[in-house]
C-alpha positions in Angstrom: -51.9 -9.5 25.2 -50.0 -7.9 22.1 -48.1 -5.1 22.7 -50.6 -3.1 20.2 -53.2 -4.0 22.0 -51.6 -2.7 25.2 -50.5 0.3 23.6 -54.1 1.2 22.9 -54.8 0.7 26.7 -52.2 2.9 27.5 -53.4 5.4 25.3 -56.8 5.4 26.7 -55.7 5.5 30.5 -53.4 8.2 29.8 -56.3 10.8 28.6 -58.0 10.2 31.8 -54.9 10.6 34.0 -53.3 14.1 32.0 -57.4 15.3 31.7 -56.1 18.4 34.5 -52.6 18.6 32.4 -54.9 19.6 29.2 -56.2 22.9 30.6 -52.5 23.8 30.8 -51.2 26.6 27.8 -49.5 25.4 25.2 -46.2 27.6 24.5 -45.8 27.9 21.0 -42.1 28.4 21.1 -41.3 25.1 22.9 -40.1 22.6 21.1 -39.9 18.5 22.2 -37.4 16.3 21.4 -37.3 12.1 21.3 -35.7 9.6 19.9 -36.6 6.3 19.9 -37.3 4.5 23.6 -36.4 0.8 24.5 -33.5 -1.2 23.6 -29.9 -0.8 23.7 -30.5 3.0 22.0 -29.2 6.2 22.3 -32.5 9.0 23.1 -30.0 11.7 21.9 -29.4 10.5 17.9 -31.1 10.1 14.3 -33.1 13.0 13.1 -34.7 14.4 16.1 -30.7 15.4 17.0 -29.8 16.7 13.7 -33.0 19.1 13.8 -32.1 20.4 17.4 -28.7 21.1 16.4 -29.8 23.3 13.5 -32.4 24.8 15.4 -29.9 25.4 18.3 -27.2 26.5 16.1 -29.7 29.3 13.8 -32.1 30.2 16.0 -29.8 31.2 19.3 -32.5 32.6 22.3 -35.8 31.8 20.0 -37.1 28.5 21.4 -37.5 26.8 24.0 -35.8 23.7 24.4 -37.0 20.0 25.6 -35.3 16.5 25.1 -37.3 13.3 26.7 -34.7 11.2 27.7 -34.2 7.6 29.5 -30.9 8.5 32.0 -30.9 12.3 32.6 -27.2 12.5 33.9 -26.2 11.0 30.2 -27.1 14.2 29.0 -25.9 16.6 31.2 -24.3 18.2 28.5 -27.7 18.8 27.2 -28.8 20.7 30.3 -25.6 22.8 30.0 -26.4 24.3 26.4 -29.8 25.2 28.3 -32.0 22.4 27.5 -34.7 21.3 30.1 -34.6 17.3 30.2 -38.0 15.2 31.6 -37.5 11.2 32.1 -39.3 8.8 29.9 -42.8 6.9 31.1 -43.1 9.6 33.8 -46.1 11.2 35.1 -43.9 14.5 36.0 -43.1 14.5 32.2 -46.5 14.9 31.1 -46.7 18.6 31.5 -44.0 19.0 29.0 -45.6 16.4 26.8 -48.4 18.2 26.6 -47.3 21.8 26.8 -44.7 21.8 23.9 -46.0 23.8 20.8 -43.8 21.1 19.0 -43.2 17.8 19.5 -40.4 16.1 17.1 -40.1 12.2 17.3 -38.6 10.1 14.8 -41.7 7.6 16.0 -41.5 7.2 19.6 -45.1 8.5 21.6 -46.5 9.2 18.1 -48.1 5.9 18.0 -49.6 6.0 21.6 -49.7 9.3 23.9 -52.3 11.3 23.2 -51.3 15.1 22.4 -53.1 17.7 21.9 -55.1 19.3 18.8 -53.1 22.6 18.9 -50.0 20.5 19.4 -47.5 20.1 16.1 -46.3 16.8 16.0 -43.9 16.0 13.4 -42.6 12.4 12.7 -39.3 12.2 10.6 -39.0 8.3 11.2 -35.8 6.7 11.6 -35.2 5.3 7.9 -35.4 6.1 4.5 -35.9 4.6 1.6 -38.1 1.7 1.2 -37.0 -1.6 2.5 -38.3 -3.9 5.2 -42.3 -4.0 5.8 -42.6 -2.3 9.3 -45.2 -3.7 11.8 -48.5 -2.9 10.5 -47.5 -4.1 7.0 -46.4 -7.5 7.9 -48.1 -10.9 7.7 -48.8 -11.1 11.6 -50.2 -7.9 11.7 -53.9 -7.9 13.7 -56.5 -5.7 14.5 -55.0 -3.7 17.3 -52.2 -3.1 15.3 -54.1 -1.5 13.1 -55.5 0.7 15.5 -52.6 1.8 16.8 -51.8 3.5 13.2 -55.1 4.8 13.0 -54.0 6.2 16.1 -50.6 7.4 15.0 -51.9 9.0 12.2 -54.3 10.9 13.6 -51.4 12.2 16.3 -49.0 13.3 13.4 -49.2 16.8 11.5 -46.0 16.6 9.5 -44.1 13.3 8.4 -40.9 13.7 6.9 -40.6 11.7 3.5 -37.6 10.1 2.1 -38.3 9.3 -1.2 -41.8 8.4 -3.7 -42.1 5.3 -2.5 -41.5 5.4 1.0 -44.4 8.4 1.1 -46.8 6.2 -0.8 -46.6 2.9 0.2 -45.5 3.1 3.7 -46.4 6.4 5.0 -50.1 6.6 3.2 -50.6 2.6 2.6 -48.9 1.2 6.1 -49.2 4.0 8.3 -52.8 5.1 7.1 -51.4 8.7 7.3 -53.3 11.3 5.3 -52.1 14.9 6.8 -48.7 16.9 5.1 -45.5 15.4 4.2 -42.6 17.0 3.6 -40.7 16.2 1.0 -37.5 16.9 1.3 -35.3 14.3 2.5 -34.1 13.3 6.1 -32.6 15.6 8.8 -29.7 13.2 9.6 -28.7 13.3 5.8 -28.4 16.3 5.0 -24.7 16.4 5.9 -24.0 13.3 3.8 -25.8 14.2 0.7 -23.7 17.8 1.0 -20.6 16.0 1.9 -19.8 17.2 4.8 -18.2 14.0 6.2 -14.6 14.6 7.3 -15.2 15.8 10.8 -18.2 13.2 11.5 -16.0 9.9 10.3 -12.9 11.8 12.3 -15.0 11.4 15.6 -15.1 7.7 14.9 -12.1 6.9 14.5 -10.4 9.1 17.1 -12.6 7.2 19.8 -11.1 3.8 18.3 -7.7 4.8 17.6 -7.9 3.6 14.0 -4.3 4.6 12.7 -3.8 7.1 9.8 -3.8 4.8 6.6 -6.7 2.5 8.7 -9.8 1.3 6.6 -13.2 0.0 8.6 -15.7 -2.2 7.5 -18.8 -1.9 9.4 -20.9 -4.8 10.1 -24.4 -3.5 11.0 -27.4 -6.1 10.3 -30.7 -5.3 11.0 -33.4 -6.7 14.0 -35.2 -10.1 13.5 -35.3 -13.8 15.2 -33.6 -16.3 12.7 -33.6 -20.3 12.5 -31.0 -19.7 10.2 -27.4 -18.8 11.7 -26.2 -15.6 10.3 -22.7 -15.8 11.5 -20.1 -13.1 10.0 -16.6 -14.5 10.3 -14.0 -11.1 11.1 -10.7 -12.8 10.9 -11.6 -14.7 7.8 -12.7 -11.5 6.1 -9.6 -9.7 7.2 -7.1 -12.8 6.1 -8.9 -11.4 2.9 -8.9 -7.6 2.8 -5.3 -7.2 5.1 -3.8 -5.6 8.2 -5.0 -2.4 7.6 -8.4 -3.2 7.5 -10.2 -2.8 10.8 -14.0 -4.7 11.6 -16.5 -2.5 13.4 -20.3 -4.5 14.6 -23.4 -2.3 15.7 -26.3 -4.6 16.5 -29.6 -3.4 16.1 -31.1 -1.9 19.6 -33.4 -4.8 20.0 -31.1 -7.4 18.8 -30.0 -10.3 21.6 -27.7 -12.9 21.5 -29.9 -15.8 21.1 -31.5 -14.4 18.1 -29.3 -16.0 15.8 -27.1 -13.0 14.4 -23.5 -12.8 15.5 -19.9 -12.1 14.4 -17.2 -13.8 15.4 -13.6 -12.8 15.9 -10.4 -11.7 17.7 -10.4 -8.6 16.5 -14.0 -7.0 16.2 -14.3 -3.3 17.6 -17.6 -3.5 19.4 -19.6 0.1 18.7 -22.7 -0.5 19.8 -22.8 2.3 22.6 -21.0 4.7 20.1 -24.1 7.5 20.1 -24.4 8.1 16.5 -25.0 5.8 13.7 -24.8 8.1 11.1 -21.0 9.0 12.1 -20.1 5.6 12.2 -21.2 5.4 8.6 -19.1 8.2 7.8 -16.4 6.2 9.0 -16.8 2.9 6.9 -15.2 3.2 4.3 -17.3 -0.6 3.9 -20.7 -1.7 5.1 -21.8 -5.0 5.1 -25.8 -5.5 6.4 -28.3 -7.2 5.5 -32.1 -5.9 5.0 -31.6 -2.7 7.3 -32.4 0.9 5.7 -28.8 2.4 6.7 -28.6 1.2 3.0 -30.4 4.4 2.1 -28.2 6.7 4.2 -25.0 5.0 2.8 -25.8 5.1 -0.7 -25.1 8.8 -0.6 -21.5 7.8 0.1 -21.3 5.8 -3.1 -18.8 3.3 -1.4 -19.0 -0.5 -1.2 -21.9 -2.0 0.4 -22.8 -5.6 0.6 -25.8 -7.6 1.9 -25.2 -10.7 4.1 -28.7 -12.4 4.2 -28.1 -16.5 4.6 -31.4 -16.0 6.1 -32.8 -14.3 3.0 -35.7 -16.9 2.1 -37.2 -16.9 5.7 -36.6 -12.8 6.3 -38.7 -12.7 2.7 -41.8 -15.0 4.5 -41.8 -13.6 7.9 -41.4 -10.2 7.2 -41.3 -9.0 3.3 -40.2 -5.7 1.2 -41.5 -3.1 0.1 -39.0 -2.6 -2.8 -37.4 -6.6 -3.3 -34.2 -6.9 -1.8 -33.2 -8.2 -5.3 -33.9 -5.0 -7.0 -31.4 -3.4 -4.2 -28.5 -1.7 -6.1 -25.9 -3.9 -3.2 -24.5 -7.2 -3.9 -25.8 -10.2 -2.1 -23.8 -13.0 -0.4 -25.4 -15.9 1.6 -22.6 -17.6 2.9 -18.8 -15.9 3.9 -17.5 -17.4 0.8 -19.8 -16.1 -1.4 -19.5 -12.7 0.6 -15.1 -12.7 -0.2 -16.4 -13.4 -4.1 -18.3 -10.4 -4.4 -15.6 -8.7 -2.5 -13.5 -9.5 -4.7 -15.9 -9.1 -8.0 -17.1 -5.4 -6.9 -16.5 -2.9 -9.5 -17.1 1.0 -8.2 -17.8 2.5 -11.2 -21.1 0.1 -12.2 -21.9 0.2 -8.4 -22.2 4.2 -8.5 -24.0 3.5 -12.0 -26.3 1.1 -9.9 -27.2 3.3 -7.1 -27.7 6.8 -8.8 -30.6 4.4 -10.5 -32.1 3.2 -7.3 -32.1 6.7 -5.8 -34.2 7.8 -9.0 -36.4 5.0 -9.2 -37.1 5.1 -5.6 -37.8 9.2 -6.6 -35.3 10.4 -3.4 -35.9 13.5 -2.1 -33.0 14.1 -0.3 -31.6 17.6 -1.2 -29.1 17.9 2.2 -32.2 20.4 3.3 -34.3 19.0 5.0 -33.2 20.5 8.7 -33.8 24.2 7.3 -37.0 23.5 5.7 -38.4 21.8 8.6 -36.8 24.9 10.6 -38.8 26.9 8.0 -42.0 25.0 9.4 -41.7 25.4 12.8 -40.9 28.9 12.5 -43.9 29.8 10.3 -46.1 28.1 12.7 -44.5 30.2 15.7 -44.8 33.1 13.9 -49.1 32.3 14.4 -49.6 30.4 11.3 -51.1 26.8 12.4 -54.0 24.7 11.8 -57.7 25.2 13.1 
């Protein structure tokens, strides 16, 4: 059994078993939070956190608080700023669930709990641009897949848009979607396209005691199986770039050891429980990945990036772009040799050239907005302006 096909199950079952939850009132100043569920992940993170701490921060006493979380005494912290916290994939969460005037995901329970019609749900995903084919796009995709976006889309009021391309081809084409879309970038961006990076990148590397002077290249591929070994070598790349260059690796949540992926090394500072992915970009002052859309995010940074994709030919079969990875704006290296060359070969000034032009072909609508307008939104809605 696929786990679309299981997903539209669950769907199904769970109407019957919250039928008595339905009769409930909604409170229109409640507002849901949840990140993504499953894996090695942080619930508290990506755009769902960076629109709770502008609504939190602008709207003191207003709303209503709720984040859906997986371990409840992580957050603690959360509780203490007033929020009310419910535990994942629990039937004492579905009241909340299903009582929240707004529900903001950045896809998790979108694509299978059932809310209601009065309910505003708004999807801000959890990456931009457009890159890797996601599941209902690829060549495996079946039927129940396909359900399960007819599904999504018909859960979703508002979905948060990127850029052109992402909005047409993934969010209309892949996800079927044919309600609102805003426009106007990604919540978690807005602080990098208005530069406000000094304090993010300074929690990073307080937390990892990297030394005034310190440099960090951050080595963060993206989720797949690969016959191909895609092995990034740390202490060969720093015999290259020197001692004050520091190696950071951040896995994808799904990611396992036997999948292929690795770095190896003496030195490698393991981040994957660091909470925040966008701080830690802040912090590189190099990224090296591979087909993962934290290209997007650090492009806005305009400092080196480079793809590592030995596995390029077989990622390009099994999975597929949207955009080819060879019109990215980011060098490509398929073996650590070739990776040192175009080290070695990058020139900043065509690179900045490079990506402004991406950015506008892909027609980015990142302004470093996003948070108030989708504030605006929520606000306007409260305020007794929603759909029939």
């Amino acid at each position: 059994m696929s786990p679309a096909f299981l997903k539209v199950m669950i769907s199904d079952a769970i109407k019957i078993v919250t039928f008595l939850f339905r009769i409930l009132p909604i409170k229109k100043n409640r507002i849901l939070f949840t990140g993504l569920t499953g894996g090695k992940n942080y619930d508290y993170s990506c755009n769902p956190k960076y629109l709770y701490e502008y609504m939190r921060d602008h709207f003191p006493g207003r709303f209503e608080y709720v984040w859906a979380v997986g371990d409840k005494k992580k957050y603690a912290f959360l509780e203490e700023e007033g929020v009310k916290l419910i535990k994942h994939f629990t039937v004492s969460s579905f009241p909340m669930l299903l009582t929240s005037g707004v529900i903001i995901t950045n896809g998790s329970y979108a694509p299978w709990f059932p809310f209601r019609k009065k309910q505003y749900v708004i999807n801000t995903w959890h990456g931009g641009g457009a890159y890797k084919k996601v599941e209902n796009d690829r060549p495996d995709a079946d039927w129940a897949t396909r359900k399960r976006a007819e599904f999504c889309a018909g859960n979703i009021d508002l979905f948060l848009a990127s850029c052109k391309v992402q909005e047409e081809n993934m969010i209309r084409k892949t996800f079927l979607y044919k309600g609102e879309v805003l426009r106007e970038g990604t919540p978690r961006n807005d602080r990098l396209v208005n530069g406000s990076l000094k304090e993010m990148a300074g929690e990073v590397r307080k937390k990892y005691h990297i030394p005034d002077g310190g440099k960090i290249i951050l080595y963060a591929p993206t989720y797949r199986r690969t016959s191909v070994p895609v092995e990034l070598d740390s202490d060969r790349l720093l015999s290259y770039m020197g001692k004050e260059w520091y190696v950071m690796s951040r896995y994808h949540r799904y990611q396992n050891e036997d999948m292929g992926i690795s770095v190896k090394g003496d030195k490698v500072i393991d981040v994957m429980e660091y909470p925040d992915m966008q701080e830690l970009l802040c912090a590189a002052d190099m990224l090296i990945t591979d087909y993962s859309s934290c290209v997007w995010d650090y492009a806005f940074l305009k400092r080196p990036c480079f793809l590592f994709v030995p596995d390029k030919e077989e990622y390009m079969q099994n999975t597929g772009f949207y955009v080819s990875v060879d019109q990215w704006p980011f060098l490509q290296a398929e073996s650590m040799e070739e990776l040192i060359r175009k080290i070695d070969e990058y020139e900043p000034e065509k690179a900045e050239i490079l990506v402004e032009k991406h950015l506008k072909e892909l027609g980015s609508y990142e302004k470093g907005e996003c948070c108030r307008k989708v504030a605006d939104k929520i606000c306007e809605r409260e305020d007794g302006h929603e759909r029939g």
